[in-house]
C-alpha positions in Angstrom: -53.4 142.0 58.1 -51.8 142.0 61.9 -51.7 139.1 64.1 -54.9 139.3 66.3 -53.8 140.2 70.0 -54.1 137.8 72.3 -55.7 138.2 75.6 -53.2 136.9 77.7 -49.5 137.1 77.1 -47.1 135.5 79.4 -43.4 136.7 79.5 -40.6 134.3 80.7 -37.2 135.9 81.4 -34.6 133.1 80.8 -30.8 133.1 81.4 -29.1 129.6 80.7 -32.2 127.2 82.4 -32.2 124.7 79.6 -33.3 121.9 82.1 -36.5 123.7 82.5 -37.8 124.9 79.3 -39.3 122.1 78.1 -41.2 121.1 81.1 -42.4 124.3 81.5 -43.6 124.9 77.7 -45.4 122.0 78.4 -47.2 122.7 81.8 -48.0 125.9 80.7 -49.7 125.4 77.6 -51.4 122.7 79.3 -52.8 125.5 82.0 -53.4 128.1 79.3 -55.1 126.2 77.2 -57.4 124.8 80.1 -58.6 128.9 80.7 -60.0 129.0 77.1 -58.5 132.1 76.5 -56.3 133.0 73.9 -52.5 133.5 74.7 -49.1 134.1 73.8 -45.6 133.1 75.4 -42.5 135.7 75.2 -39.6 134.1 76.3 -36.9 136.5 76.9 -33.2 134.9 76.0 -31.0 137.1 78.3 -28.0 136.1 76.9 -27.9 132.5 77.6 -25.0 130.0 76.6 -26.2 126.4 77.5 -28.5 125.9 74.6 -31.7 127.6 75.6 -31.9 129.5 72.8 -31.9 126.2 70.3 -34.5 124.5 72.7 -36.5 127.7 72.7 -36.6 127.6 68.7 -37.0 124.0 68.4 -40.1 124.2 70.5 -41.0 127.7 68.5 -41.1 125.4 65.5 -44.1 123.8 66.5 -45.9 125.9 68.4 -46.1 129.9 66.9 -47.5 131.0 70.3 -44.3 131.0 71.2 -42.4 134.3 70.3 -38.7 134.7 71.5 -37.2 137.8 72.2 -33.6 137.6 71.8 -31.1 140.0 73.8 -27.3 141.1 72.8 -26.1 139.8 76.0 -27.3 139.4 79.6 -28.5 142.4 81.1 -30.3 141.1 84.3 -33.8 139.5 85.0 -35.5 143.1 85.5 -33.7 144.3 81.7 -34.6 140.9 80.1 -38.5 141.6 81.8 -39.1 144.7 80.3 -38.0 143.8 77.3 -40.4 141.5 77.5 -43.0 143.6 78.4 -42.4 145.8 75.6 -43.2 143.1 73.1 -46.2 141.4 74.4 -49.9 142.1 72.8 -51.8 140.7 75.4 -54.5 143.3 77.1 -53.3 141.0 80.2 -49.5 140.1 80.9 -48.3 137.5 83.1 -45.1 137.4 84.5 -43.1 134.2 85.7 -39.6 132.5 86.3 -38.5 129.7 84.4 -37.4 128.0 87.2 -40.3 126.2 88.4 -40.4 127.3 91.5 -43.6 129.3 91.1 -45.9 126.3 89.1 -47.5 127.4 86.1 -50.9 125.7 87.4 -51.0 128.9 89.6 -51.7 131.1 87.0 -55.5 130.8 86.9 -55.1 131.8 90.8 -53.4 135.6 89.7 -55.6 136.2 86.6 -59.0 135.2 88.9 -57.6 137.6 90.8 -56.9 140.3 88.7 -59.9 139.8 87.1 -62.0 141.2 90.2 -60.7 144.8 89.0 -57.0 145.1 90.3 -54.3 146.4 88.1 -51.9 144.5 89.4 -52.0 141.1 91.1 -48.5 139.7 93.6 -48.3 136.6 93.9 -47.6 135.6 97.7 -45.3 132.4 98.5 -46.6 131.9 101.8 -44.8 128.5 102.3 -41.2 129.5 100.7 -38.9 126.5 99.9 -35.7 128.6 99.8 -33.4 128.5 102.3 -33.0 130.4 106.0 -31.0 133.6 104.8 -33.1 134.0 102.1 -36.0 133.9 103.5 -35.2 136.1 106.4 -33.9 138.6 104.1 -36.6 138.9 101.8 -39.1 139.9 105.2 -36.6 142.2 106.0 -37.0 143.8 102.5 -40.2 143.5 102.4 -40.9 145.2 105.5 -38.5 148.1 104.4 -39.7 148.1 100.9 -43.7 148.3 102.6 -42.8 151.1 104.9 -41.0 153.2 102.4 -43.6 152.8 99.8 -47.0 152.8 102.5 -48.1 149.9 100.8 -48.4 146.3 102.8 -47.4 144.0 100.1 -46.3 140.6 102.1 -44.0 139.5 99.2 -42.3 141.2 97.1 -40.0 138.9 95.4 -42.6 136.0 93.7 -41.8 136.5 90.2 -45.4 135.6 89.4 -47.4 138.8 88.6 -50.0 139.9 86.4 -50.4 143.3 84.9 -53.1 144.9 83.0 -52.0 146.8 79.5 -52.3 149.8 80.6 -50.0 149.9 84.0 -47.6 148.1 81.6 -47.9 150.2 79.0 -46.5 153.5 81.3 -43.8 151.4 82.8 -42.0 150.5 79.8 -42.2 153.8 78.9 -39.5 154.9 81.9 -36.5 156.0 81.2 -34.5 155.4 84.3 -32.0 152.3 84.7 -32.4 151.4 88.4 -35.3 149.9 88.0 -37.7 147.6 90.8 -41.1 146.3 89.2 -43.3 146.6 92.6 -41.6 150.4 93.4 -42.8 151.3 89.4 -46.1 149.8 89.8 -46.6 151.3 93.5 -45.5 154.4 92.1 -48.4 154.8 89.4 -50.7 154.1 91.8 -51.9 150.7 90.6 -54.4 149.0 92.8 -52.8 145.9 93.5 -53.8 142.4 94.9 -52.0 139.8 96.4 -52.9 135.9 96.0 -51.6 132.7 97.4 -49.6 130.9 95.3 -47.7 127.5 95.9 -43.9 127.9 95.9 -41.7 124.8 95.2 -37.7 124.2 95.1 -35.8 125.0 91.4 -36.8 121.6 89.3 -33.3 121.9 87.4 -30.3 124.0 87.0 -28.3 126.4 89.3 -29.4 129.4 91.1 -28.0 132.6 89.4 -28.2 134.8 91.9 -25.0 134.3 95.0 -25.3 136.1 98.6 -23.1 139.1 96.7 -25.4 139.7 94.1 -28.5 139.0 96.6 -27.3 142.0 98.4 -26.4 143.8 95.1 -29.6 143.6 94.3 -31.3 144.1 97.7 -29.8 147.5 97.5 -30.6 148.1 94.3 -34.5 147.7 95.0 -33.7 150.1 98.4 -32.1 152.4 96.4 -34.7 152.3 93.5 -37.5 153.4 96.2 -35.9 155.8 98.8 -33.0 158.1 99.3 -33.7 156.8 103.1 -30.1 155.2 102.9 -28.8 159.0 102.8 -30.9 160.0 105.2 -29.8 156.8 108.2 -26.3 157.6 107.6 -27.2 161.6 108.6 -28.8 161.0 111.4 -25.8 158.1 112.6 -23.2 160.9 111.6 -25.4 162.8 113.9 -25.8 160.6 116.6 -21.5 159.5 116.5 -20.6 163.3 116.4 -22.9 163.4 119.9 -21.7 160.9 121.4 -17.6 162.3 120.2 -18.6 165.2 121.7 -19.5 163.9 125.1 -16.7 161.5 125.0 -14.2 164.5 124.6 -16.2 166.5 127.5 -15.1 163.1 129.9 -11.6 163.3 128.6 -11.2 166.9 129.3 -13.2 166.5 133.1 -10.6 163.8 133.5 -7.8 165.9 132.8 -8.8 168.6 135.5 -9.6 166.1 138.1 -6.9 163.7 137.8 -4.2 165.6 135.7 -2.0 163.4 133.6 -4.2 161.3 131.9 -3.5 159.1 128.4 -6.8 158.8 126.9 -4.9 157.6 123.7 -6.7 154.1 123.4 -10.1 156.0 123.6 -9.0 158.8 120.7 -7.6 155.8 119.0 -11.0 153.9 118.9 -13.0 156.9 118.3 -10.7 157.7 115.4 -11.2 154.3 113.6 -15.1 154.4 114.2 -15.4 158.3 113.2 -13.2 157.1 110.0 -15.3 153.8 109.1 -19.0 155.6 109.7 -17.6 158.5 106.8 -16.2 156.1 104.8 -19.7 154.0 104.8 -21.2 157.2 104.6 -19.2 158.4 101.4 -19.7 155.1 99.7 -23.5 154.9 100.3 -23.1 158.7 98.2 -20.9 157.8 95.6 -23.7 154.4 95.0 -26.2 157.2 94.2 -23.5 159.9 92.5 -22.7 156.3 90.5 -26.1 156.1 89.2 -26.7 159.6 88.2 -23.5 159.3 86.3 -25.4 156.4 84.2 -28.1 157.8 84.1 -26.8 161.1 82.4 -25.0 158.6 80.0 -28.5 158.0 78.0 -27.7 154.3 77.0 -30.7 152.3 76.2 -31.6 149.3 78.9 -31.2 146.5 77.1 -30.7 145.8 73.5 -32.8 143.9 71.4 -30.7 141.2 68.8 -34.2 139.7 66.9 -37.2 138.8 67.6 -38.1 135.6 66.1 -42.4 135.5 65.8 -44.5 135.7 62.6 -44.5 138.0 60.2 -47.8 140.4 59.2 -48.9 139.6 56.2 -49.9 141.9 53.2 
């Protein structure tokens, strides 16, 4: 016989949060249980090395709701999400950090939500406890992002989200490796909502993402949605070729009028400036030559070690 599905299934990406886990096993069975709905919990182990995995099957061992999906090493918080994804049952999936920053007890809030006959439901951290650059860069993205895509979603980072089976089903049947959750579900034309949900600072444990890999992945989610990138750097090769033009036309009046005249400082500058646009310009190419080149190489996006969960019986 196999295990009954669940209706809601709740998948938790985790990479080395070991402070976390068991306040937020606890808090959110507490808030699961309250719905009267039955549920699952997929944590994800992306690779962790501080003892999440043991905590994760030493609560596992008293509680069979919990089913861990064990990866070969860390592959990332999108990887470690569709894998995830691809092993829940629920006919609703829930999406959160382990970090705490987005409370459990705000669950109820995005399934209400979805509930009303969205496909998808964003959670919206309209009071961000995160600091100055972060939160600046994320409207920036999220503006970009929202233009790019013509839908007005006002937060695209919350890692709260809640997915019906079947949007979920189609995205984790992609094959591509860039990969940014909102541009797949934006792309399939989900209907999507977007909820208030309370936002608090990390309850233990560091931070894994730095300023590097904040832009890393900034453009990463850019590049995932538009070729725009390509297209700016045209239109400033463009506008600098223009602009080398007319500078050259001055240089050349100057020569007629006055004669002898050095304009070596102003060939000098133009030089380095014509040199660093084509160099940002070839780089910004080579990003997207990069990921056709991985793309082409076929690999599979993450791999799956075990998962640890109960077996169907005969």
């Amino acid at each position: 016989m196999a295990p009954v599905q669940p209706d809601i299934s709740v998948v938790i990406p985790v990479f080395n949060e070991a402070p976390n886990l068991k306040p937020l096993y606890e808090r959110l069975v507490t808030v699961m249980e309250a719905l009267g709905r039955s549920f699952e919990i997929v944590a994800v182990d992306d690779g962790s090395s501080d003892g999440s995995l043991a905590l994760l099957n030493e609560i596992r061992a008293g509680d069979r709701r919990l089913r861990i999906v064990r990866l070969s090493r860390n592959f990332g918080q999108t990887p470690a999400l569709y894998a995830g994804f691809a092993n829940t049952r629920g006919a609703i999936v829930v999406s959160i950090d382990a970090d705490l920053q987005n409370p459990p007890e705000e669950i109820p809030k995005v399934i209400a939500k979805l509930d009303e006959g969205y496909d998808v439901v964003q959670g919206w951290r309209e009071i961000r406890q995160d600091s100055a650059f972060r939160k600046t860069a994320s409207k920036m993205l999220n503006g970009f992002v929202s233009r790019a895509t013509g839908v007005k979603i006002r937060d695209l980072g919350c890692g709260l989200k809640a997915y019906r089976r079947e949007i979920l089903d189609h995205m984790t049947q992609f094959t591509h490796h860039t990969r940014y959750v909102p541009a797949e579900f934006v792309w399939l034309g989900a209907h999507i909502g977007e909820v208030k949900v309370e936002h608090r600072e990390r309850a233990g444990g560091d931070s894994k993402y730095s300023i590097f890999s904040l832009l890393r992945l900034n453009f990463d989610m850019i590049a995932s949605v538009t070729s725009a990138p390509l297209k700016i750097m045209g239109l400033v090769g463009w506008l600098l070729s223009i602009v080398g033009f007319g500078m050259g036309f001055r240089i050349l009046l100057m020569r007629l009028i006055y004669g002898n005249y050095d304009p070596l400082a102003t060939i000098t500058a133009l030089f380095f400036l014509l040199v660093g646009v084509h160099m940002i310009a070839t780089g910004i190419m080579c990003e997207y030559i990069s990921r056709i080149f991985i793309e082409t190489q076929n690999k599979p996006y993450y791999v799956v070690r075990e998962v640890l969960e109960e077996k169907e019986s005969l």
